[in-house]
VOBAKE-582149 format. One line per 8 residues: number of its first residue (from 0); for each residue x, z, y of N, C-alpha, C. Coordinates in nm, 3 decimals. Atoms other than C-alpha are relative to their C-alpha. Layout:
NUM) X Z Y X Z Y X Z Y | ... $
% end
This chain:
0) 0.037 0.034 0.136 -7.003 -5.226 6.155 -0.033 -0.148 -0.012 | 0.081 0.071 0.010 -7.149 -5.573 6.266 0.145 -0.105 -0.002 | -0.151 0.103 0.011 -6.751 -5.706 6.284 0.050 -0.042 -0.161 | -0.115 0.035 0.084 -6.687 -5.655 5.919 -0.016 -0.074 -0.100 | 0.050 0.077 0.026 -6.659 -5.930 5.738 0.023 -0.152 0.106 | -0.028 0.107 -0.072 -6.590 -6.171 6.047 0.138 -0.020 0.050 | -0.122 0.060 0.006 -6.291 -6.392 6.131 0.018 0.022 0.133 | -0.077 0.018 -0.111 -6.096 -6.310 6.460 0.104 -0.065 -0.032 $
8) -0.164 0.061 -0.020 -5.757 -6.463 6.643 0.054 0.065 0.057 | -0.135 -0.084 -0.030 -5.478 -6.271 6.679 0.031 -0.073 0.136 | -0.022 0.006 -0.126 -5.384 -6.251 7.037 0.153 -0.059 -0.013 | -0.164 0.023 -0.040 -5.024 -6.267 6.977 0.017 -0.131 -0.066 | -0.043 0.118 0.064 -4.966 -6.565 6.715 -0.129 -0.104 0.002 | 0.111 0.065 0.014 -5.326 -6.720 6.746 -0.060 -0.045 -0.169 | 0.042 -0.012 0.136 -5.375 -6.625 6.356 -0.126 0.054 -0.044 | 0.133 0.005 0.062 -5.744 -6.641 6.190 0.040 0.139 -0.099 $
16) 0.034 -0.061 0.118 -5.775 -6.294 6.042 -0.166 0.079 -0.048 | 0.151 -0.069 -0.007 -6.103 -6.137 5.887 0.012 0.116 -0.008 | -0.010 -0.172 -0.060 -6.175 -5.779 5.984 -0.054 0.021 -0.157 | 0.014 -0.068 0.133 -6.172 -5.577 5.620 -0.099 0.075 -0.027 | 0.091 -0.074 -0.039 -6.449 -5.372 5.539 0.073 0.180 -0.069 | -0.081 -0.133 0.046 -6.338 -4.975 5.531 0.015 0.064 -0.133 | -0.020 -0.054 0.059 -6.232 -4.806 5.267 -0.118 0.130 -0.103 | 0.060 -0.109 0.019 -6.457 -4.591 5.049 0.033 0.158 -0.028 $
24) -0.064 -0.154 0.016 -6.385 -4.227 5.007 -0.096 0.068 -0.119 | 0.043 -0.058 0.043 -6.454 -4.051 4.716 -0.059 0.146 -0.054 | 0.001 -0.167 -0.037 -6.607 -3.728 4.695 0.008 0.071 -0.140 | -0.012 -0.102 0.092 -6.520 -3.481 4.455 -0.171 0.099 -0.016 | 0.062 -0.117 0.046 -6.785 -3.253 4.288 0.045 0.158 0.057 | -0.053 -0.125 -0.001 -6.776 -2.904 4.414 0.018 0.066 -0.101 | 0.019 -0.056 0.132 -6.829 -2.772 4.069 0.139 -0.061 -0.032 | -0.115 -0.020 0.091 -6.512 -2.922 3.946 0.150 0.018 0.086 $
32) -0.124 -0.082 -0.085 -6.302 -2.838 4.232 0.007 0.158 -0.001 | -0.012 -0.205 -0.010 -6.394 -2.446 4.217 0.071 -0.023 -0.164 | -0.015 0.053 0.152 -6.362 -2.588 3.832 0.164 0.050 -0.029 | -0.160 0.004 -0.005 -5.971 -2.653 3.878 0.064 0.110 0.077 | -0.089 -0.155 -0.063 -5.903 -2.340 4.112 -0.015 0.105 -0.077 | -0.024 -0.151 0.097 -6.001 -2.076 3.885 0.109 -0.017 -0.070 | -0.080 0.036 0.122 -5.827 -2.272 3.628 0.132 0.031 -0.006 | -0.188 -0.007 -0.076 -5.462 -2.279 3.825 -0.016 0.166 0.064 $
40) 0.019 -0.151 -0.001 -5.562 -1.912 3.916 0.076 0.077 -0.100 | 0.033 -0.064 0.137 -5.631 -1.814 3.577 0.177 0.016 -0.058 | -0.119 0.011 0.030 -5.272 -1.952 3.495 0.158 0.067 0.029 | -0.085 -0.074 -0.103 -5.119 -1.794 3.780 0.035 0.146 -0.036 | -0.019 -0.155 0.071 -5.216 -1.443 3.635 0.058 0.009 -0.108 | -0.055 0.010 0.110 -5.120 -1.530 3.325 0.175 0.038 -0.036 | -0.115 0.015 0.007 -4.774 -1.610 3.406 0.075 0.138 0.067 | -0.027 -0.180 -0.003 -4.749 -1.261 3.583 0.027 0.074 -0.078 $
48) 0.012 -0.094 0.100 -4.889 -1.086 3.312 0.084 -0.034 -0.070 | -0.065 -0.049 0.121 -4.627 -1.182 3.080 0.144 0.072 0.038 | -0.111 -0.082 -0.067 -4.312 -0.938 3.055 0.151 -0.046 -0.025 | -0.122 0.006 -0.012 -3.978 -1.008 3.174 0.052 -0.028 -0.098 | -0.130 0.002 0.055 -3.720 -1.105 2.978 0.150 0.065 0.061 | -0.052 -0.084 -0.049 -3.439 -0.859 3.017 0.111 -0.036 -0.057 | -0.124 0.047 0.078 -3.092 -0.976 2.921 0.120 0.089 0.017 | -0.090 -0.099 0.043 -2.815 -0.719 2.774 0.169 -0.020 0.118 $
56) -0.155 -0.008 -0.036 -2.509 -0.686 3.002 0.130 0.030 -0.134 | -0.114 -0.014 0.089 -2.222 -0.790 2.746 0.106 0.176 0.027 | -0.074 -0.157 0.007 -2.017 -0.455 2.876 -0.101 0.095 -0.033 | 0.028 -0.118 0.068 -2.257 -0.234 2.759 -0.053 -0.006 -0.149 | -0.002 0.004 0.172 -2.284 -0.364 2.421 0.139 0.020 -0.044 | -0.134 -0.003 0.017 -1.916 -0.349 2.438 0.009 0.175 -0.048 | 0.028 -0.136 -0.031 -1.993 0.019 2.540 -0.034 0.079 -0.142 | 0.042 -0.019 0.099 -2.223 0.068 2.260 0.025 -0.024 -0.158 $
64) -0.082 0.045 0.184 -2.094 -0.087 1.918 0.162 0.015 0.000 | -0.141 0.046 0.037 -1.750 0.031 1.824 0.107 -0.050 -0.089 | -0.048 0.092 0.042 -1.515 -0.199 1.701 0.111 0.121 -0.133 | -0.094 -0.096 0.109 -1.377 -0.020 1.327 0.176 -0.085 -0.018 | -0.139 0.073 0.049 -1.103 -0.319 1.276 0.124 0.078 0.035 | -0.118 -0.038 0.012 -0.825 -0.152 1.428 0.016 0.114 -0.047 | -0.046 -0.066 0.124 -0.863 0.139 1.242 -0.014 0.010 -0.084 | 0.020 0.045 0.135 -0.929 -0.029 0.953 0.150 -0.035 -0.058 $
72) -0.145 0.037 0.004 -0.592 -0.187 1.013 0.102 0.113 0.032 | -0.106 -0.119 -0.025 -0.422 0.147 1.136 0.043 0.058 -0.147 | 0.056 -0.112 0.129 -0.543 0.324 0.756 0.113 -0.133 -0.093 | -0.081 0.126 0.118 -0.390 -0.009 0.551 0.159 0.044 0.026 | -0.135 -0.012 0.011 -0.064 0.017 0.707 0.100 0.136 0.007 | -0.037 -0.152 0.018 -0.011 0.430 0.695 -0.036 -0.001 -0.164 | -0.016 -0.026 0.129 -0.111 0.383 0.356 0.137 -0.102 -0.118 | -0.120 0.105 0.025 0.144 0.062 0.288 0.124 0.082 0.016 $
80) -0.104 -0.111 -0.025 0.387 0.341 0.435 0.054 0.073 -0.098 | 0.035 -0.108 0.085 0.349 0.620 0.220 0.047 -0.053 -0.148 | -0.039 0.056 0.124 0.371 0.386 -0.079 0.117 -0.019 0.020 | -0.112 0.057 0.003 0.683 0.237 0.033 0.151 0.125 -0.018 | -0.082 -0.076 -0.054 0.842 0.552 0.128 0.048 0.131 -0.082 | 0.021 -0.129 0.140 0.750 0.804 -0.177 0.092 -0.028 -0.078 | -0.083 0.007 0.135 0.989 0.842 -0.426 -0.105 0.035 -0.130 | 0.058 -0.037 0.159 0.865 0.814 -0.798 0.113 -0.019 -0.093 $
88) -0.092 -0.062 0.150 1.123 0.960 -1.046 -0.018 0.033 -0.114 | 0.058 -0.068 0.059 1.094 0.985 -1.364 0.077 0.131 -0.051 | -0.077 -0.149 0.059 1.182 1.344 -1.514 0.020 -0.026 -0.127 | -0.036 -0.022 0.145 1.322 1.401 -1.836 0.010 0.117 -0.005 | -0.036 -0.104 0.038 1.320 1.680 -2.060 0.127 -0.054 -0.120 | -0.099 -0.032 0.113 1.591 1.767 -2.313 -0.010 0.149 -0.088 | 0.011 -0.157 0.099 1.502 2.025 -2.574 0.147 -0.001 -0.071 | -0.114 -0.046 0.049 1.788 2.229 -2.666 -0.042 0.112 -0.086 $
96) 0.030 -0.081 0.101 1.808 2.453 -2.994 0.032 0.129 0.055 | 0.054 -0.183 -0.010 1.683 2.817 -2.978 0.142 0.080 -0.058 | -0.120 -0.083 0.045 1.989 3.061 -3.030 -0.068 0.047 -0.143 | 0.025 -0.067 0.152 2.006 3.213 -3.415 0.061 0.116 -0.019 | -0.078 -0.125 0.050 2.027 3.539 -3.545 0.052 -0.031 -0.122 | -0.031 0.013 0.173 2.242 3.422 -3.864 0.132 0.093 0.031 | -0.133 -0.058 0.003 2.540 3.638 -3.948 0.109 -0.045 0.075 | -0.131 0.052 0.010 2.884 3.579 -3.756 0.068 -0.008 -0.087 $
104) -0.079 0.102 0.105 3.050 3.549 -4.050 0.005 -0.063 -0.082 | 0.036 0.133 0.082 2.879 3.319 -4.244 0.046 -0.137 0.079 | 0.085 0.098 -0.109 2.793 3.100 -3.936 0.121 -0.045 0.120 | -0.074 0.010 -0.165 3.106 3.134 -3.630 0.137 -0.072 -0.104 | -0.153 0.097 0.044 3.348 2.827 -3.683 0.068 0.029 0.166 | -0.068 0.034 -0.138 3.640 2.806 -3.423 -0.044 -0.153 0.022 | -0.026 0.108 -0.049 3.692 2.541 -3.180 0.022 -0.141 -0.025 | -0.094 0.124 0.074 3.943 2.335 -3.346 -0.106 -0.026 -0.110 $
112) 0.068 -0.014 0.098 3.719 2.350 -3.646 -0.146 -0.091 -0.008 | 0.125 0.050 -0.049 3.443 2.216 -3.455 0.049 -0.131 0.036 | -0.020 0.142 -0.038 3.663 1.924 -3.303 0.039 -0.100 -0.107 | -0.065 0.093 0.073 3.772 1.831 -3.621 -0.125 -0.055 -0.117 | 0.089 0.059 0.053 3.423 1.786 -3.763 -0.001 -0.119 0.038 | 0.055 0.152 -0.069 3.327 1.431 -3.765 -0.157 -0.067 0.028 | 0.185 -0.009 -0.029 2.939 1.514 -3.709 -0.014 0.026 0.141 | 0.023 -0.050 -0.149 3.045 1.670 -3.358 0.041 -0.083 0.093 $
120) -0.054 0.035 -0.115 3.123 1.510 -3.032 0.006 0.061 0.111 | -0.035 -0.102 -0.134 3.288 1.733 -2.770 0.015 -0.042 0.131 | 0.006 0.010 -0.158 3.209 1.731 -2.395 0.049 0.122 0.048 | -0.037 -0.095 -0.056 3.425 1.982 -2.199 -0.018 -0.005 0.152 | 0.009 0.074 -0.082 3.375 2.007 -1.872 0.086 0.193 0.095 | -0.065 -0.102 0.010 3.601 2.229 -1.665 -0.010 0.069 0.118 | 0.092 -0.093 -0.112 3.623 2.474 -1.359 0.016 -0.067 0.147 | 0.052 0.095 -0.141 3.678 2.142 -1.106 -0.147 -0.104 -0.068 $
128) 0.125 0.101 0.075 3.366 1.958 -1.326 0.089 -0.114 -0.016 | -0.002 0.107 0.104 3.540 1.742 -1.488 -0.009 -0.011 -0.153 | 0.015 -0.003 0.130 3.437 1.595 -1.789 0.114 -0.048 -0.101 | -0.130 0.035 0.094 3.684 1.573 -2.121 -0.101 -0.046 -0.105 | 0.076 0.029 0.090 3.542 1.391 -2.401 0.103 -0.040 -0.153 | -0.087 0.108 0.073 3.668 1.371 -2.738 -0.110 0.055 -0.178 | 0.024 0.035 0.136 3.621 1.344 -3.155 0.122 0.061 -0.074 | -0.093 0.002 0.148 3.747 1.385 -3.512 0.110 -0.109 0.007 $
136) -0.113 0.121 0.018 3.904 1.059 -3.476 0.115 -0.052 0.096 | -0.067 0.067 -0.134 4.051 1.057 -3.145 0.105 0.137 -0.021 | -0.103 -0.114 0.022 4.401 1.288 -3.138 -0.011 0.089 0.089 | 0.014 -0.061 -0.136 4.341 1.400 -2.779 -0.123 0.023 0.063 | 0.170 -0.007 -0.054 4.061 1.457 -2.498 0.037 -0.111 0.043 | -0.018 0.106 -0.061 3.995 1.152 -2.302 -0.118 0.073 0.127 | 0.067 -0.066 -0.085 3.896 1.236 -1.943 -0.097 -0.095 0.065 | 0.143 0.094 -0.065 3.557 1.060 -1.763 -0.031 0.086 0.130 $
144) 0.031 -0.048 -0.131 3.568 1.105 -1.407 -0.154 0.010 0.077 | 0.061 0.016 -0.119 3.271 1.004 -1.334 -0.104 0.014 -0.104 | 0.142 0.007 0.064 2.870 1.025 -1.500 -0.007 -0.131 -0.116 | 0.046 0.132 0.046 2.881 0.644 -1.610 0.096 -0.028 -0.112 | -0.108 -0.018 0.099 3.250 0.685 -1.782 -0.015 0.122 -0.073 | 0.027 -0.088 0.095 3.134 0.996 -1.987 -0.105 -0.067 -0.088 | 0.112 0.078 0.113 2.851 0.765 -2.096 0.092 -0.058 -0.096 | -0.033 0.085 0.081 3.060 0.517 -2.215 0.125 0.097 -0.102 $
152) -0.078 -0.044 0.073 3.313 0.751 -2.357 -0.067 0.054 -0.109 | 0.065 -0.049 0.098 3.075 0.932 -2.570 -0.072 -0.142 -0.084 | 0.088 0.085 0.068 2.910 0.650 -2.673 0.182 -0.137 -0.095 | -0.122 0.004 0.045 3.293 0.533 -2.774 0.044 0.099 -0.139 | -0.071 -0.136 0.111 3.330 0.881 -2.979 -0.120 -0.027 -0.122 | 0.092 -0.038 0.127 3.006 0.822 -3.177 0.052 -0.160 -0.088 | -0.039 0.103 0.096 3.159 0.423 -3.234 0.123 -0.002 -0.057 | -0.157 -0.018 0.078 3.486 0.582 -3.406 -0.016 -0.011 -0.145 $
160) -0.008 -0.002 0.133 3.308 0.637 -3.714 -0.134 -0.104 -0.072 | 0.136 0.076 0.020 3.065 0.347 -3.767 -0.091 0.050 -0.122 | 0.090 -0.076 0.136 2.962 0.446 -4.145 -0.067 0.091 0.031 | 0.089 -0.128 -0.008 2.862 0.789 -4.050 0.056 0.024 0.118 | -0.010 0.017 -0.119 2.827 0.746 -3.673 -0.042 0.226 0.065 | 0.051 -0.161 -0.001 2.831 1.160 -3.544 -0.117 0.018 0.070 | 0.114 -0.028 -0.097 2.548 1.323 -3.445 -0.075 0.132 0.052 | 0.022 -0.102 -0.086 2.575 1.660 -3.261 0.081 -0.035 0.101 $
168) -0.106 0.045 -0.089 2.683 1.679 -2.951 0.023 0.134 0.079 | -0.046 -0.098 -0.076 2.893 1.975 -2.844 0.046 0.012 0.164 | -0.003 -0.011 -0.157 2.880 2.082 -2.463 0.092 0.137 0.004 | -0.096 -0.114 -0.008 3.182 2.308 -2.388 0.023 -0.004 0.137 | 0.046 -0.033 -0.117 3.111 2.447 -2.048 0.090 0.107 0.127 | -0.121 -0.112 -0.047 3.389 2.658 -1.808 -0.152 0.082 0.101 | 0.079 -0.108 -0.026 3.168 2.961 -1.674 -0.015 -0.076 0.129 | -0.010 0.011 -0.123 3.206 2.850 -1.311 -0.023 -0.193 0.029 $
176) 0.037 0.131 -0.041 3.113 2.450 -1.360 -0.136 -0.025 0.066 | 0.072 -0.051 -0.113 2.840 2.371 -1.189 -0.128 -0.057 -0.108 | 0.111 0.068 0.110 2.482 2.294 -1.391 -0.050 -0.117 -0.016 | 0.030 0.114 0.010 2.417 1.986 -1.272 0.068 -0.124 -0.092 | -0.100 0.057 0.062 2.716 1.891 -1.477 -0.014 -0.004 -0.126 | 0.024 -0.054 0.116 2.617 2.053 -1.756 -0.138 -0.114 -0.054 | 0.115 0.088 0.054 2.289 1.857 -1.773 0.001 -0.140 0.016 | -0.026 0.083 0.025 2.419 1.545 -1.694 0.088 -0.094 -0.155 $
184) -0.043 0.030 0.167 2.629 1.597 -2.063 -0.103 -0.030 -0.080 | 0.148 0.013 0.123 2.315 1.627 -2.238 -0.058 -0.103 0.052 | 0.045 0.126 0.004 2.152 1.353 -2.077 0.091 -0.106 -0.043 | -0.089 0.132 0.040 2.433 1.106 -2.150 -0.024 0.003 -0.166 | -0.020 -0.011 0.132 2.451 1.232 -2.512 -0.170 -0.036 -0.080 | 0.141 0.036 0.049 2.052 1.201 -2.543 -0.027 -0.150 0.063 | -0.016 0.153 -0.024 2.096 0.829 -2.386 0.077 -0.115 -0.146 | -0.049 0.053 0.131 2.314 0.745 -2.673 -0.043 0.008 -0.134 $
192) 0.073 -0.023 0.121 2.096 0.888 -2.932 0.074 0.108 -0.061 | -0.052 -0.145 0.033 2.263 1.212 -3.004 -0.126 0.086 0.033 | 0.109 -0.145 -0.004 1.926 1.470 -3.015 0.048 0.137 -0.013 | -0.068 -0.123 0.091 2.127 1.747 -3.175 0.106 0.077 0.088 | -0.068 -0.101 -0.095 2.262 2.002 -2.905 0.041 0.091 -0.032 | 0.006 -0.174 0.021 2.454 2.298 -2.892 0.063 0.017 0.158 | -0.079 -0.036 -0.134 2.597 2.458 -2.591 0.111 0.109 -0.001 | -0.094 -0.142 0.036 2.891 2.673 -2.555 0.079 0.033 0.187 $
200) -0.094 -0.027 -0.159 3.055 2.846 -2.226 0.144 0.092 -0.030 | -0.119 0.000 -0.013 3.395 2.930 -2.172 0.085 0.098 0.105 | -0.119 -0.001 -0.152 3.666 3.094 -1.925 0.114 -0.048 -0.012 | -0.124 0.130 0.027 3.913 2.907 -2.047 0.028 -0.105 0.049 | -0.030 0.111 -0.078 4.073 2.614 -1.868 -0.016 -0.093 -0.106 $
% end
């Protein structure tokens, strides 16, 4: 203790140094060292006590929520189907006149009698379905092979008499034609504006 504070010479370089005096050391309080261990204790439990965080494995939420889109998208395009694929037709009716009890011989004209009215327009149709179409004004039948040429022919027989354009339309029918034939007359004749039906059947060629 009685060195410090005094100047020695270094053995090796013959350098003047003075001896330092030691270091003090400071002492801690016991009180605030037990102080700080509970404290970091205290913390220690703390961080125990709190609970886990538990994080969801993505596959079993996969598991759990199922995904509606694709058959959200299955339902759209079975119903896009369905629409596309349905037929919508429309139907027609054709009211045709109720048979009459009036006398035959007031009431029963022949044939000829009938073709030579100029109120009637005659559709024959025969025992291969074909249709014959004719009038008052026309000398002969005129034949319409087909649905679209009976249109236009009738619709020909009603423009023979423009003034007083006819407007029944006689359906002369061979027993053995076929019905679909039959109702394609009346629709053509109710396309042209002919309402006024009669029907007649036949075995006659």
């Amino acid at each position: 203790m009685d060195m410090i504070g005094a100047e020695i010479k270094c053995a090796n370089c013959a350098t003047r140094l003075e001896v330092p005096a030691p270091a003090k050391t400071r002492s801690r309080p016991r009180d605030e060292v037990e102080s700080k261990g509970k404290r970091k204790r205290a913390e220690e439990d703390a961080i125990a006590d709190e609970t886990p965080v538990r994080f969801r494995d993505s596959h079993a939420i996969q598991e759990d929520e199922m995904d509606l889109t694709p058959m959200v998208d299955v339902t759209f395009l079975l119903l896009i189907f369905f629409m596309v694929t349905a037929s919508f037709s429309l139907q027609k009716t054709l009211e045709t006149p109720a048979p009459r009890n009036d006398s035959p011989s007031s009431q029963a004209r022949t044939m000829d009698e009938l073709m030579d009215d100029p109120d009637y327009v005659v559709v024959r149709i025969d025992s291969y379905n074909t249709f014959f179409v004719t009038c008052a004004a026309w000398n002969d039948e005129r034949e319409a092979p087909s649905r679209q040429e009976l249109l236009v022919k009738i619709q020909e027989a009603r423009n023979s008499n423009p003034a007083s354009p006819p407007g029944t339309l006689l359906v002369n029918a061979h027993v053995n034609a076929a019905h679909e034939k039959v109702v394609a007359a009346l629709d053509a004749g109710n396309t042209v504006g002919m309402n006024q039906v009669k029907l007649l059947t036949t075995e006659e060629e």
